[in-house]
C-alpha positions as CSV (number, residue, x, y, z in Angstrom):
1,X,115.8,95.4,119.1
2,X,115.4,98.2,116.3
3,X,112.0,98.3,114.5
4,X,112.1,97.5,110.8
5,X,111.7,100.8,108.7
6,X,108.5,101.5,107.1
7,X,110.5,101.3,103.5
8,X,111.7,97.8,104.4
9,X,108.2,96.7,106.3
10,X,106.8,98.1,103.0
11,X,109.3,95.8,100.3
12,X,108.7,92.9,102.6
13,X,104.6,93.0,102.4
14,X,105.5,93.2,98.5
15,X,107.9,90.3,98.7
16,X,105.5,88.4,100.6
17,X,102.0,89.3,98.2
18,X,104.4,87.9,95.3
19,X,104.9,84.4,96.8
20,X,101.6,84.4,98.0
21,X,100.2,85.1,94.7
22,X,102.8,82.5,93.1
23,X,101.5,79.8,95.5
24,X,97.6,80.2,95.1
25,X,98.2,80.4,91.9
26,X,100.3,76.9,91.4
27,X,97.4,75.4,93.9
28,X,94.7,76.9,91.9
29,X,96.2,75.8,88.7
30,X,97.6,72.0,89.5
31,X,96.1,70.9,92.4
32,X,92.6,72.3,92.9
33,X,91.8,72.3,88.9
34,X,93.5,69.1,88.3
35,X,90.9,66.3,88.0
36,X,88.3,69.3,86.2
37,X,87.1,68.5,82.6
38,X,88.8,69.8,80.1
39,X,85.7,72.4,79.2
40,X,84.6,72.6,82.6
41,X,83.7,76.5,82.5
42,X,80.5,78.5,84.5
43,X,81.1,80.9,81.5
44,X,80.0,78.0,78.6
45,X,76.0,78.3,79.8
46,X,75.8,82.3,79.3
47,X,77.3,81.7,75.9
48,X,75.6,78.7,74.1
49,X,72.0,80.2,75.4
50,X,73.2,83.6,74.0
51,X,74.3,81.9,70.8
52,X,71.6,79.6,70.2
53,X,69.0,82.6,71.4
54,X,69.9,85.3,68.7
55,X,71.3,83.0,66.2
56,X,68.8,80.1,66.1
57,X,65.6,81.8,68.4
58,X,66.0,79.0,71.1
59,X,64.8,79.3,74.3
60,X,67.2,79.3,77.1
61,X,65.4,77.7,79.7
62,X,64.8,74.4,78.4
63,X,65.9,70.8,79.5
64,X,67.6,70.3,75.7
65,X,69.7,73.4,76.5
66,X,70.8,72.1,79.6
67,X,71.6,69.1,77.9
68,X,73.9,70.4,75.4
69,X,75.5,72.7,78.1
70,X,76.2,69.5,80.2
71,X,77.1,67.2,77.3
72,X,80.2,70.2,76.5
73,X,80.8,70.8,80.4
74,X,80.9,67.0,82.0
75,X,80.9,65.4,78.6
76,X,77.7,63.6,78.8
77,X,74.2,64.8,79.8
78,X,73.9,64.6,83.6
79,X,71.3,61.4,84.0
80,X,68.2,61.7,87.1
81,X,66.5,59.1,88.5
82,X,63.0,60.3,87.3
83,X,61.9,62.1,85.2
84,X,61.3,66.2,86.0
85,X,64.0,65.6,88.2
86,X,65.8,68.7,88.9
87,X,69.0,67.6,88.6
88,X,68.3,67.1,85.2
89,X,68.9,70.7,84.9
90,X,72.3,70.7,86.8
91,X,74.4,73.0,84.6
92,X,72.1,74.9,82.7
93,X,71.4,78.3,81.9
94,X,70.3,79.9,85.3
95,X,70.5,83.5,85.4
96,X,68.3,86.7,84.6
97,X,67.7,86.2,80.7
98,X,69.1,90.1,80.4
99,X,72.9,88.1,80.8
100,X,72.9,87.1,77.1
101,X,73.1,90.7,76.5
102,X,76.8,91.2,77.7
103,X,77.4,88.2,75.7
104,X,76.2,89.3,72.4
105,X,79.8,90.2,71.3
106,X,81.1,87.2,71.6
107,X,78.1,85.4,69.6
108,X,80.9,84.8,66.7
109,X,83.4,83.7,68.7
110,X,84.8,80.2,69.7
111,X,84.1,79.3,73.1
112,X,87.8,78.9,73.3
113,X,88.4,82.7,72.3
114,X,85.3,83.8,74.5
115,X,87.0,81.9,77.3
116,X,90.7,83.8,76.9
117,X,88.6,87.0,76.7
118,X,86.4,87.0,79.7
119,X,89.6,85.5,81.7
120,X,91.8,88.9,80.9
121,X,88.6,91.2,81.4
122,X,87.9,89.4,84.6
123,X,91.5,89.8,86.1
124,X,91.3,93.5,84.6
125,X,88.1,93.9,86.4
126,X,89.3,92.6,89.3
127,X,92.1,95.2,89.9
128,X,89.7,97.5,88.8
129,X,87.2,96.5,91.8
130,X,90.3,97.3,94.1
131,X,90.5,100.7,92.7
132,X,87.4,102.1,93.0
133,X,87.0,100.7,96.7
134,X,90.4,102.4,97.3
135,X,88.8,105.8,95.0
136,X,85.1,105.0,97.9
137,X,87.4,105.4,100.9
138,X,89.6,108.0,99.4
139,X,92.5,106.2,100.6
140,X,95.9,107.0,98.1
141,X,99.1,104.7,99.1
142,X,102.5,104.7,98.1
143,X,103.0,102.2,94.7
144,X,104.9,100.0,96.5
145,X,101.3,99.6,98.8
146,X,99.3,99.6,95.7
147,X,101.0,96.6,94.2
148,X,100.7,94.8,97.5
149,X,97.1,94.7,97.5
150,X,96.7,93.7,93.9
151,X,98.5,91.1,94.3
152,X,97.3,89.8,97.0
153,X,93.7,90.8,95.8
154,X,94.3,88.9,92.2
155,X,96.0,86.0,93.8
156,X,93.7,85.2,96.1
157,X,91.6,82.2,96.0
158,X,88.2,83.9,95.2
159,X,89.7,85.9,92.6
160,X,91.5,82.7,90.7
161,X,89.1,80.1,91.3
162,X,86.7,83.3,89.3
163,X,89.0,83.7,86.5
164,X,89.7,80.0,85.8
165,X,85.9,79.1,85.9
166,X,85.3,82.4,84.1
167,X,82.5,83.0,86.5
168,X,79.9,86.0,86.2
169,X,80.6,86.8,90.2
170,X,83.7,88.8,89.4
171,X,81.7,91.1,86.6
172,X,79.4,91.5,89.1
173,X,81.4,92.3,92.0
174,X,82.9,95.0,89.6
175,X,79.6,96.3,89.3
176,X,78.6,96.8,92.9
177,X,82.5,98.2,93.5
178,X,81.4,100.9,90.6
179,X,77.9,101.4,92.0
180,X,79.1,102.2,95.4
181,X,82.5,104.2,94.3
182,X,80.0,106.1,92.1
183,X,77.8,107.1,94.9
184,X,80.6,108.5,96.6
185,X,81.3,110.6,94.2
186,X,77.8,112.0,93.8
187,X,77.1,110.1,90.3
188,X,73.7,108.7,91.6
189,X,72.3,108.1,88.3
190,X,75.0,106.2,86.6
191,X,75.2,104.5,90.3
192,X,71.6,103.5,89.2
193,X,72.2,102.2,86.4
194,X,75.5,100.1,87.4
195,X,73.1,98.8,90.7
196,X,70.8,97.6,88.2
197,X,73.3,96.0,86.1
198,X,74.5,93.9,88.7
199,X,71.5,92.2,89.3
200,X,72.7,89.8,86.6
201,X,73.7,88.0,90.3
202,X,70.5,89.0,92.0
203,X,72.1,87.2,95.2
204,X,75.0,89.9,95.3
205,X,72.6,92.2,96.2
206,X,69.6,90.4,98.1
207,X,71.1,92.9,101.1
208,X,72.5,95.9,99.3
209,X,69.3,96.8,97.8
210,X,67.4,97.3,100.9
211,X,70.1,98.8,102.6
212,X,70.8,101.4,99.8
213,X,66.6,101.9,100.0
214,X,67.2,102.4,103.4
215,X,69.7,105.5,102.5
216,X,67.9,106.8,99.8
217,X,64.9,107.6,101.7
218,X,67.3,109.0,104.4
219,X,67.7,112.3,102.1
220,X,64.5,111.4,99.4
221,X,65.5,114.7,97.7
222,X,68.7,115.2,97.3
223,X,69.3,111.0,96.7
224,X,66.3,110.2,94.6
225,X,68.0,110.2,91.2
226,X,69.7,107.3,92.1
227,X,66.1,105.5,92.9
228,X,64.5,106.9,89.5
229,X,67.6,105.6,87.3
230,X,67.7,102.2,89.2
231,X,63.9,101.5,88.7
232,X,64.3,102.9,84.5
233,X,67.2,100.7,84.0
234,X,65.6,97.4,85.8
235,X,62.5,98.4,83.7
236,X,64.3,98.8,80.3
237,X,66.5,95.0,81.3
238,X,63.1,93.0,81.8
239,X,60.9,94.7,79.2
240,X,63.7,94.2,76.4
241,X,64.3,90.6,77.9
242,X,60.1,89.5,77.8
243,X,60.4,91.2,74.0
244,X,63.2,88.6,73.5
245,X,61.5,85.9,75.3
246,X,58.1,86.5,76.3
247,X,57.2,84.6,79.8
248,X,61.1,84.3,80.8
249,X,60.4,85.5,84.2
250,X,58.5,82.7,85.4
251,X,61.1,80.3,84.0
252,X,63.7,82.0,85.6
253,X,61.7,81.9,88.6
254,X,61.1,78.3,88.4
255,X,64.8,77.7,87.5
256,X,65.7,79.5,90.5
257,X,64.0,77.5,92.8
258,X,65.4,74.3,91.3
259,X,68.6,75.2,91.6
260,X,69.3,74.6,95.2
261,X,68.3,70.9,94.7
262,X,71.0,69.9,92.3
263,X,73.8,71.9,93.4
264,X,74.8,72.3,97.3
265,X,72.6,75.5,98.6
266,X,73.2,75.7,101.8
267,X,74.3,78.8,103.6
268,X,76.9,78.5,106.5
269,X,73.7,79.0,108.7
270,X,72.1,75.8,106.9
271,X,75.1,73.9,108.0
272,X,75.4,75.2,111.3
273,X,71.8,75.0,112.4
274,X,69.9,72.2,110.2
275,X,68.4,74.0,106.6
276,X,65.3,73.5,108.6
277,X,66.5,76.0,111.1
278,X,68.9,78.1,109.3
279,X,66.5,80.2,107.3
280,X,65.1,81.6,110.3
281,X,68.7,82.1,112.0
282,X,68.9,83.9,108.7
283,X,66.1,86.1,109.0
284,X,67.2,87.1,111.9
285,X,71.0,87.7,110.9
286,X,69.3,90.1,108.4
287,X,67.3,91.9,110.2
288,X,70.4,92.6,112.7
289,X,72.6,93.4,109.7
290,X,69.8,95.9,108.4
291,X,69.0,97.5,111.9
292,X,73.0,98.5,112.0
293,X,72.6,100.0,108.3
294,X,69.5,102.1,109.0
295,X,71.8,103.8,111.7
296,X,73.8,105.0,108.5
297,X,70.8,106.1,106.7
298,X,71.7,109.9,106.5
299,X,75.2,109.5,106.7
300,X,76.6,110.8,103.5
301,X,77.9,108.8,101.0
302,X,81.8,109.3,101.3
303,X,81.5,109.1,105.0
304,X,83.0,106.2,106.9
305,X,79.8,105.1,108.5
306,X,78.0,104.5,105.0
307,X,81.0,102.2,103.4
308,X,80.5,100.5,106.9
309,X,76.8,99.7,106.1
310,X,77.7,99.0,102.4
311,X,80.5,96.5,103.2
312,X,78.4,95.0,106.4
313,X,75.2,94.6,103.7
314,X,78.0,92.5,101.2
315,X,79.4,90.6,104.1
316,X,76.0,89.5,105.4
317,X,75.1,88.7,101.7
318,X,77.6,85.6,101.6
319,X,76.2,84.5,105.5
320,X,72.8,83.9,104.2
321,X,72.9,83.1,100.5
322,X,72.5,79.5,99.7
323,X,76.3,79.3,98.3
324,X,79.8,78.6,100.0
325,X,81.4,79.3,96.5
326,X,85.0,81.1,97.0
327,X,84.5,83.1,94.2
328,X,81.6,85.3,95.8
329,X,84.0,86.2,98.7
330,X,85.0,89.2,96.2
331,X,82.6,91.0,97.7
332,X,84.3,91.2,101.0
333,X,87.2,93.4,99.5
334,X,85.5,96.7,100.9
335,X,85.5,95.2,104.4
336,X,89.1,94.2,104.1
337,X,90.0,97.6,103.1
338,X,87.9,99.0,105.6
339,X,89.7,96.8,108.0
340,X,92.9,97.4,107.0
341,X,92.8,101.2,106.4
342,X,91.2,101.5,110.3
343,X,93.6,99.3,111.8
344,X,95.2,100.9,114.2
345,X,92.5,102.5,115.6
346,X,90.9,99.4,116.0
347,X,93.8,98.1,117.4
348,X,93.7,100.6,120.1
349,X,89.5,100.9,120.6
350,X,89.1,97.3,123.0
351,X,90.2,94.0,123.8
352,X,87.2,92.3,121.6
353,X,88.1,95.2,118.7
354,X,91.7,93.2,118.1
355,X,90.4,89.6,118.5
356,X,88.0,90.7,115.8
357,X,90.4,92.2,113.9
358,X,92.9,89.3,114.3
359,X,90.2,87.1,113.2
360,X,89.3,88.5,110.3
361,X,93.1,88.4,109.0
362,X,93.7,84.9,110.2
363,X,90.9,83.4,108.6
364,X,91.6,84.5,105.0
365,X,95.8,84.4,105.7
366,X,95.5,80.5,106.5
367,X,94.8,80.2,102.2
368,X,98.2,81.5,101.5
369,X,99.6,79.7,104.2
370,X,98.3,76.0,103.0
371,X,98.8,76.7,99.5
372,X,102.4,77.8,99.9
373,X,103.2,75.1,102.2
374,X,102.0,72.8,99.0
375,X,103.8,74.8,96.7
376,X,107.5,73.5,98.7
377,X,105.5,70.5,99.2
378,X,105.6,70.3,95.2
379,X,108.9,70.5,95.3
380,X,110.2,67.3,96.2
381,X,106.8,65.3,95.5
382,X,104.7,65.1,91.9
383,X,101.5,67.4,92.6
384,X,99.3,64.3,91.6
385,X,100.5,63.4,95.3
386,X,98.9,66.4,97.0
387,X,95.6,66.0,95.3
388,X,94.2,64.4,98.7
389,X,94.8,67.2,100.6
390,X,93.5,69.7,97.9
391,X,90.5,70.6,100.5
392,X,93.5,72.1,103.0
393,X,93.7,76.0,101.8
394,X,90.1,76.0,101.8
395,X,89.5,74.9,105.4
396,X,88.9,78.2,106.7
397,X,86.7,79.8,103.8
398,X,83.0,79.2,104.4
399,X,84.0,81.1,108.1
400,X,85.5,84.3,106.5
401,X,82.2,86.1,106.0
402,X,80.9,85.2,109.0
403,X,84.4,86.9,110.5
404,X,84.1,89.9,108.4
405,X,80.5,90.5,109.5
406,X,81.1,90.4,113.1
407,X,84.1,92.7,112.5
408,X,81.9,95.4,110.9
409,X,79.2,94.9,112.6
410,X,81.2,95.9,115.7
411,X,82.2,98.7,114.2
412,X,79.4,99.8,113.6
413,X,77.6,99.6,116.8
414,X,76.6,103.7,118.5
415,X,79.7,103.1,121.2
416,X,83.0,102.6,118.8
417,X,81.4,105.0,116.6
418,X,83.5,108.0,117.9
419,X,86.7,106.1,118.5
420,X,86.6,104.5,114.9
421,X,86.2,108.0,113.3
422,X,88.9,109.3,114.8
423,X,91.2,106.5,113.1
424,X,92.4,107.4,109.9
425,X,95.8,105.9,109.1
């Protein structure tokens, strides 16, 4: 039987990203959305605070903020039992108070225009995330290959579920993409700067920080600009936030530790192993993940072993964070790349290499695979008739991290270190 040739293999992987786009997007849009509110939005808490902070002088962190965020997002203020309750809360404004900053153009807007806005610069950003982890591993396809990943990376789950919520996690995912893709091209300061932006999610980069630490100290000389410009932007963010808002840290803080009490925080560790266990499972799944990335500490910055670490850090982010959102899994593009770039070497390195690398494909593919069985499903049934077995593409996700780390984390170990570098496709 005569292979397929690579120009056909190629048009078929583009065939096949289209309808797989087409599909999560008809699931995204009719099924999983379809019982939302009609305002239902993550993005409507950034922008009332930021509009009722520069244009009234309200303070963001307040119960009758949350209540007018809930009243536009549920249409009616979430009632608690008692009073203090922290699911009164549920809703509200809970990020760094520096966010309001990026809204601050939009203060004139409608919510309805902010909202068609930050969908198109989310889904630009998104593509643009996919370019500067393709720029990091200096890997330049054909444009036929390039279209195939962006549409499978903008019609994937994480990425629509992100752009119809309008959620911060894909400005921020952009950000790390154009810290790391700057630090392989030598830029440390604006890398600094970007890092520091970021931290609008502080969860994105609970991991990334210390492992980047890690690498900085690795070559304190040549790498501390990137250090000095990180520390003066975090400085100049909370200094020009507490002139704003004096006391907002201790808000935030006490915000932040609300918030996994009236939404679901539990990490995939929390449900595995009890939340009273889980946290130290936790601990030590970060220690291990940290241990592997201080092997890459003097490892330049273009070097395979160094997006490794970066990548394993991101993975091992969504593992422990008290979240099982979709829309974080952005921050596993890198290790897909990584993955896919280094396949067949991987392929060809050991037995438990290909079951890894199998998983990690099978995992995310069984998505496409629900929501384009749904899609014909849709064909000869209404979609309100699917709506009970809207939970099916998702089946798989809170496990894709998990199989992403253990991936990298092989790769990474002293032993495959040789055979993986010798793997460029």
């Amino acid at each position: 039987m005569n292979p397929i040739p690579t120009n056909s293999r190629r048009w078929l992987w583009l065939v096949l990203s289209l309808v797989s786009a087409f599909s999560m997007w008809h699931y995204v849009t009719y099924i999983w959305s379809a019982n939302q509110p009609p305002h239902f939005s993550d993005l409507y808490a950034q922008w009332w605070t930021a509009h009722e902070l520069f244009l009234h002088g309200r303070q963001p962190y307040t119960l009758a903020i949350a209540r007018e965020i809930q009243t536009m997002i549920y249409g009616a203020p979430v009632s608690a039992s008692n009073t203090g309750d922290p699911s009164e809360l549920s809703g509200g404004f809970a990020y760094p108070l520096y966010v309001v900053f990026l809204m601050w153009p939009t203060l004139h807007m409608s919510f309805g225009a902010a909202q068609t806005v930050f969908a198109c610069l989310f889904a630009g950003l998104t593509l643009l995330s996919l370019l500067l982890w393709l720029k990091a591993l200096d890997w330049r396809l054909p444009a036929s290959g390039l279209a195939t990943l962006a549409f499978f990376t903008l019609g994937s789950f994480p990425a629509l579920q992100g752009i119809k919520l309008q959620n911060l996690s894909l400005l921020a995912a952009f950000l790390v993409a154009a810290t790391v893709a700057s630090l392989a091209s030598d830029h440390l300061m604006v890398a600094g700067i970007l890092l520091a932006a970021a931290t609008i999610k502080p969860q994105f980069v609970v991991l990334l920080l210390p492992s980047l630490a890690m690498w900085t100290i690795g070559d304190w000389r040549r790498r501390r600009p990137f250090a000095w410009s990180f520390m003066a932007m975090m400085l100049f963010l909370i200094l020009s936030s507490e002139l704003l808002v004096p006391g907002w840290i201790p808000r935030f803080v006490a915000i932040v530790r609300a918030y996994p009490q009236y939404t679901y925080g539990h990490s995939l560790l929390d449900v595995w192993f009890t939340p009273r266990i889980g946290p130290f499972v936790a601990a030590a799944f970060i220690l291990t993940a940290l241990a592997l990335c201080w092997r890459c500490r003097s490892c330049p910055a273009k070097s395979t072993q160094f997006l490794l670490a970066s990548s394993l850090s991101l993975a091992a982010t969504l593992v422990v964070i008290p979240t099982l959102a979709p829309h974080t899994q952005l921050l596993l593009l890198p290790g897909f790349l990584l993955l896919l770039c280094y396949r067949r070497s991987i392929w060809q390195s050991s037995r438990t290499a290909r079951l890894l690398l199998v998983t990690a494909w099978i995992l995310p593919a069984w998505a496409w695979v629900a929501a384009s069985a749904m899609t014909l499903a849709a064909i000869w049934m209404p979609s309100g008739n699917l709506l009970r077995f809207w939970i099916l593409p998702l089946y798989t996700s809170p496990l894709i991290p998990l199989g992403i780390v253990l991936a990298l984390g092989f790769l990474l170990r002293g032993q495959n270190r040789l055979a993986f570098q010798s793997g460029l496709t």
